[in-house]
C-alpha positions, 0 to 999 in steps of 0.5 A, spaced: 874 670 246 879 666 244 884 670 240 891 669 236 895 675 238 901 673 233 906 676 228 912 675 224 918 679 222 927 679 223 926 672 222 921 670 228 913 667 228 911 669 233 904 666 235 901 667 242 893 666 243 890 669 248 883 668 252 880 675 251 875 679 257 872 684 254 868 688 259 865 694 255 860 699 255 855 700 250 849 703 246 844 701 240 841 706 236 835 703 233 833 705 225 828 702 224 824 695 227 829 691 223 836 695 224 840 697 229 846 701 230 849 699 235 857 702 239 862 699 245 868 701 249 872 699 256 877 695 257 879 688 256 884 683 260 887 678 257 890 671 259 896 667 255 894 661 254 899 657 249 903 659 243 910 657 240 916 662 238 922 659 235 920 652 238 919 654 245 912 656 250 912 663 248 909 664 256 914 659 259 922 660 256 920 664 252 920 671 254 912 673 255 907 675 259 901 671 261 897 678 263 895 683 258 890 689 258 888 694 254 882 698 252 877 696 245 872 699 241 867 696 236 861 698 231 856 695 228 849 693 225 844 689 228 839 685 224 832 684 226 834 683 234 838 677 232 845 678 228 850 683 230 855 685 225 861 689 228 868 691 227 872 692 232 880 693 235 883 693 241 889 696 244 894 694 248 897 698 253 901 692 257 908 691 255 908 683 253 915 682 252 920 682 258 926 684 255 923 689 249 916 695 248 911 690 244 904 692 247 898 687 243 893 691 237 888 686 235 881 687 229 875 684 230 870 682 225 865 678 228 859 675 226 853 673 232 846 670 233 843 671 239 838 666 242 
């Protein structure tokens, strides 16, 4: 999943995107014939692909780290075997930056169709 970590505050924009890997364990609970309900959990492992703060390559001058880890849940519904609808949110437990405590939180509101 590619994903826009960033944030803006004291003047800076920061803007890193990450490829994300979640690695999660779940369980649908079927309602009915056409809806299910459905959780998951685990970790995720991150990958910094690009990103500019204040003109520069936030993974190479800029301060950051290229790994991230974290742990995410999501919940949704699943229509008719075929669309998932879920929320989701992942926190990160790695420090990203060098030099200050900036650990990653993302949500997720996703949509699908399956084949």
């Amino acid at each position: 999943m590619l994903s826009l970590k960033g944030c803006k505050g004291g003047g800076i924009t920061l803007n890193p995107y990450y490829l994300d890997i979640p690695v999660h364990a779940g369980y649908k609970y079927a309602i009915n014939e056409s809806v299910a309900l459905f959780g998951e959990f685990g970790p995720y492992f991150g990958i910094g692909l690009f990103g500019k703060t204040d003109g520069e390559d936030m993974f190479g001058d800029g301060g950051f780290k290229r790994f991230d880890f974290g742990l995410g849940l999501r919940a949704g519904l699943e229509f008719n075997q075929k669309v998932p609808v879920s929320i989701g949110y992942d926190f990160g437990v790695l420090d990203v930056a060098d030099d200050v405590s900036a650990k990653t939180r993302n949500l997720t509101i996703s949509v699908g169709y399956k084949f």
